[in-house]
C-alpha positions as YAML, in Angstrom:
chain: A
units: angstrom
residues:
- id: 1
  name: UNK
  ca: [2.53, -20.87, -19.10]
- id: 2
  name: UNK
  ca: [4.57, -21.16, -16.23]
- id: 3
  name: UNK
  ca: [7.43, -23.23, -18.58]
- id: 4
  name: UNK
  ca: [7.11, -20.65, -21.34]
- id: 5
  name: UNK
  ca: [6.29, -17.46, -20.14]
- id: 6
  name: UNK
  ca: [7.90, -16.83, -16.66]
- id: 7
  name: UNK
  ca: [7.39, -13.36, -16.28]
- id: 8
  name: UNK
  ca: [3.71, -13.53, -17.22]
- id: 9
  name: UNK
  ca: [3.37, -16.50, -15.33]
- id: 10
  name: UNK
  ca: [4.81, -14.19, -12.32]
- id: 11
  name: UNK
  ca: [2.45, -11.51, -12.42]
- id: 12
  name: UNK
  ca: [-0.82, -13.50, -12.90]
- id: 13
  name: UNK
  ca: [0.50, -15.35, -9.97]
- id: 14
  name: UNK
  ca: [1.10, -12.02, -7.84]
- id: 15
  name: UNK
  ca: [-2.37, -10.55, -8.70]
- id: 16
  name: UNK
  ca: [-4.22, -14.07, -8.12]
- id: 17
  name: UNK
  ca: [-2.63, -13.72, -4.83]
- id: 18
  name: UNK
  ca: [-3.12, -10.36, -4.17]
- id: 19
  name: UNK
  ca: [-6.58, -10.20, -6.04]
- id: 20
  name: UNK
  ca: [-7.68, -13.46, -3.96]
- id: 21
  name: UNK
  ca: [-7.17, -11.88, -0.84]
- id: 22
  name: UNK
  ca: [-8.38, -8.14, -2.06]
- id: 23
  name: UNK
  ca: [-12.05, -9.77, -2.89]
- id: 24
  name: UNK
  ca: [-12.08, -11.83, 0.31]
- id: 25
  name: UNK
  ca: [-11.95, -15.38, -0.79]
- id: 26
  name: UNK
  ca: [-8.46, -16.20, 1.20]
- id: 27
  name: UNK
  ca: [-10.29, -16.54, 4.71]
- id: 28
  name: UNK
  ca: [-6.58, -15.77, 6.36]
- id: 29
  name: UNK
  ca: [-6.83, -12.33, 5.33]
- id: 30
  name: UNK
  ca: [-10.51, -11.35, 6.56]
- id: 31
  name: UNK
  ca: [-9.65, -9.72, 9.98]
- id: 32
  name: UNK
  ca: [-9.92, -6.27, 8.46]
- id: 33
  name: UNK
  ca: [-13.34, -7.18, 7.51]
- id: 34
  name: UNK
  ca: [-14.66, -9.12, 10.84]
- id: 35
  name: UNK
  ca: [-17.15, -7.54, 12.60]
- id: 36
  name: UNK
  ca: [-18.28, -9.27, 15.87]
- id: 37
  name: UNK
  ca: [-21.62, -11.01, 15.76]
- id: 38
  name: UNK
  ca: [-22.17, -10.32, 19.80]
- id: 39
  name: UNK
  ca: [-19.75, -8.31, 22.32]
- id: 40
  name: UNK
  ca: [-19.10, -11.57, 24.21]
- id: 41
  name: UNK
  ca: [-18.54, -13.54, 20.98]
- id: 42
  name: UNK
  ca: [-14.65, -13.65, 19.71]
- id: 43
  name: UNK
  ca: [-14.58, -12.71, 16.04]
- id: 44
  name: UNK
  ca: [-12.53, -15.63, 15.31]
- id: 45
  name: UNK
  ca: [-15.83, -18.06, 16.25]
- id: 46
  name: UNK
  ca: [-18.31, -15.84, 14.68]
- id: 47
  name: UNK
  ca: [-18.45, -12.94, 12.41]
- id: 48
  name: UNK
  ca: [-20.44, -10.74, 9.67]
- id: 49
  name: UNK
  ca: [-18.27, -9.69, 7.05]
- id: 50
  name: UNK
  ca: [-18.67, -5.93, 6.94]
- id: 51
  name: UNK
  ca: [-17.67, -5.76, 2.97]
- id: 52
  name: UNK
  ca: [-17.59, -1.43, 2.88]
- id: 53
  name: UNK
  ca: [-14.22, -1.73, 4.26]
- id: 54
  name: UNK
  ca: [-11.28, -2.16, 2.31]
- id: 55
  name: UNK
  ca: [-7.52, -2.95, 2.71]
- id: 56
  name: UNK
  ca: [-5.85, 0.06, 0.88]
- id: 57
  name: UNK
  ca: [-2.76, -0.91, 0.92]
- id: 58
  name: UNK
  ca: [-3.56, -3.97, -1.14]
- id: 59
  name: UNK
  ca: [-6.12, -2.15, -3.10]
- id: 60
  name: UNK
  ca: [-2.70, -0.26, -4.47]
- id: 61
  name: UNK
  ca: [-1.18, -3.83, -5.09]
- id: 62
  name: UNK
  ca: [-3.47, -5.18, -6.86]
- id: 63
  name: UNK
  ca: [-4.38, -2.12, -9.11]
- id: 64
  name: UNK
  ca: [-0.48, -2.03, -9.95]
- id: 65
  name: UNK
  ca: [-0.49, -5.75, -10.94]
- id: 66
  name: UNK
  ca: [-3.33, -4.99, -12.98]
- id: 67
  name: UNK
  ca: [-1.56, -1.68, -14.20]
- id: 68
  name: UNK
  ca: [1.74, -3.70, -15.30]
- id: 69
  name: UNK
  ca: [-0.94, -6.69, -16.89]
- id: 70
  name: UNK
  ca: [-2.38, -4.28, -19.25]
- id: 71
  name: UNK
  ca: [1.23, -3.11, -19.75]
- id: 72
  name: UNK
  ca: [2.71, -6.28, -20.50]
- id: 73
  name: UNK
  ca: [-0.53, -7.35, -22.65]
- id: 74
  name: UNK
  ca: [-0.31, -4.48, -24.90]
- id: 75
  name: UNK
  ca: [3.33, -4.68, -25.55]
- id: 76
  name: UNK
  ca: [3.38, -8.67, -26.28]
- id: 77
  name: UNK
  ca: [0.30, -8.11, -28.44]
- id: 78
  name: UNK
  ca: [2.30, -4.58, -30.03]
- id: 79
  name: UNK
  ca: [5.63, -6.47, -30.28]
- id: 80
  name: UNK
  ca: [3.37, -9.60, -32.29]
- id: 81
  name: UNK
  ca: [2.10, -7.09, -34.85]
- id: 82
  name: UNK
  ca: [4.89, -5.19, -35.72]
- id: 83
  name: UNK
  ca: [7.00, -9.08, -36.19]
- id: 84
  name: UNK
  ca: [4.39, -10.91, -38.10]
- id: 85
  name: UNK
  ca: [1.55, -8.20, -39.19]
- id: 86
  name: UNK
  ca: [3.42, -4.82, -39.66]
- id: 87
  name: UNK
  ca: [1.34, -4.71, -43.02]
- id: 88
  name: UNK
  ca: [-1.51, -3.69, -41.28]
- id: 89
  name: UNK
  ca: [-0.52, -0.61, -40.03]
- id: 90
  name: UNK
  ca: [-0.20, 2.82, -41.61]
- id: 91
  name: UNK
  ca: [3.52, 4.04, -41.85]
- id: 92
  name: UNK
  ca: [1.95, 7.53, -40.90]
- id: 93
  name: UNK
  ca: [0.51, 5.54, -37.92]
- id: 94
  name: UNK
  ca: [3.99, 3.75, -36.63]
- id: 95
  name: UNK
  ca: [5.11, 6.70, -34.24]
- id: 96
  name: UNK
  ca: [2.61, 7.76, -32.60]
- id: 97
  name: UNK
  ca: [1.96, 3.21, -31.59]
- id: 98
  name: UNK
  ca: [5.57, 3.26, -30.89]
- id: 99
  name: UNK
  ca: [5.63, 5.79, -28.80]
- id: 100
  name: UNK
  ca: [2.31, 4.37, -27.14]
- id: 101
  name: UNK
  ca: [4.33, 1.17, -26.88]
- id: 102
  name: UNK
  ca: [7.04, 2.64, -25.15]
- id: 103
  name: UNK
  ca: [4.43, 4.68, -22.47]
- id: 104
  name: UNK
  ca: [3.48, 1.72, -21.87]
- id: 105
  name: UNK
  ca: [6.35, -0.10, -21.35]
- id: 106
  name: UNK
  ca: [7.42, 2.91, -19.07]
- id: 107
  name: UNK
  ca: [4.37, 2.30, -16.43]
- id: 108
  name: UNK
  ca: [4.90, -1.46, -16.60]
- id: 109
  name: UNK
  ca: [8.34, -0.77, -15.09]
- id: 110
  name: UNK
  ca: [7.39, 1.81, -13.10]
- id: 111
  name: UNK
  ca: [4.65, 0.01, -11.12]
- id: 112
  name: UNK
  ca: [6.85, -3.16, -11.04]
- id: 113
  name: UNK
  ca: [9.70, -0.88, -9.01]
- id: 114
  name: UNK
  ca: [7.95, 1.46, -7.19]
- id: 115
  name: UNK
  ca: [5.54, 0.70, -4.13]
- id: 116
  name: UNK
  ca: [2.85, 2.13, -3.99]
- id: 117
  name: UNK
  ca: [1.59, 5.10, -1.44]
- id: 118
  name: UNK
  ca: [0.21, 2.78, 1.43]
- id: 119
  name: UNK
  ca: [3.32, 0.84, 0.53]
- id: 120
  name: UNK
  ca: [5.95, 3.85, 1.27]
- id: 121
  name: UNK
  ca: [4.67, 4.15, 4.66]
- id: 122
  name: UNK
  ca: [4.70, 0.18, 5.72]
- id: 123
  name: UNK
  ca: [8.22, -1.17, 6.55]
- id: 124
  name: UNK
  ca: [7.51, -3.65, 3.23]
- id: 125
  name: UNK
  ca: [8.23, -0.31, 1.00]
- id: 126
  name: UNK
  ca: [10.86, 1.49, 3.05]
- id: 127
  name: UNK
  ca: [13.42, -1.69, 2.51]
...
């Protein structure tokens, strides 16, 4: 994928990133969720993972990854259809799908150049 589909490649690689840390399986982003076993115990030796808390400001990262997946999906799959299948649609049918395709296509690049609310007020979005 990565030789034939760069963009696609790019944003499966952002949300395994993102998603990997979001659901606590890359153990360099766990502070959030360390909670100390004993008061006289460092965090860093021992810990519970206290799992209610979350990391909002990736939780917006990684649901605009997904947003802009679904958004790229649907128009690749959309664009396919129309080039090799447009018999299978309705002419009635065509404008309200294009116009579907282009809401679509609207979000994907709205999400993929806009941060997101946590985002806005962190340094990362005000550059």
């Amino acid at each position: 994928m990565a030789l034939t589909d760069q963009l696609s490649f790019g944003t499966y690689m952002t949300f395994y990133r993102d998603g990997s840390k979001y659901e606590h399986s890359d153990f360099s982003t766990l502070n959030i969720y360390r909670q100390p076993v004993q008061s006289d115990v460092p965090n860093t030796q021992a810990f519970v993972l206290d799992l209610s808390r979350t990391d909002t400001e990736l939780e917006g990262k990684v649901l605009n990854t997904a947003i802009t997946m679904y958004s790229l999906t649907f128009t690749f799959i959309f664009r396919h259809m129309l080039n090799n299948h447009k018999h299978l649609f309705q002419q009635e049918e065509l404008p309200e799908l294009l116009a579907l395709a282009q809401r679509f296509a609207d979000n994907d690049k709205y999400f993929m150049n806009n941060p997101t609310p946590e985002e806005m007020s962190t340094s990362e979005g005000a550059q």
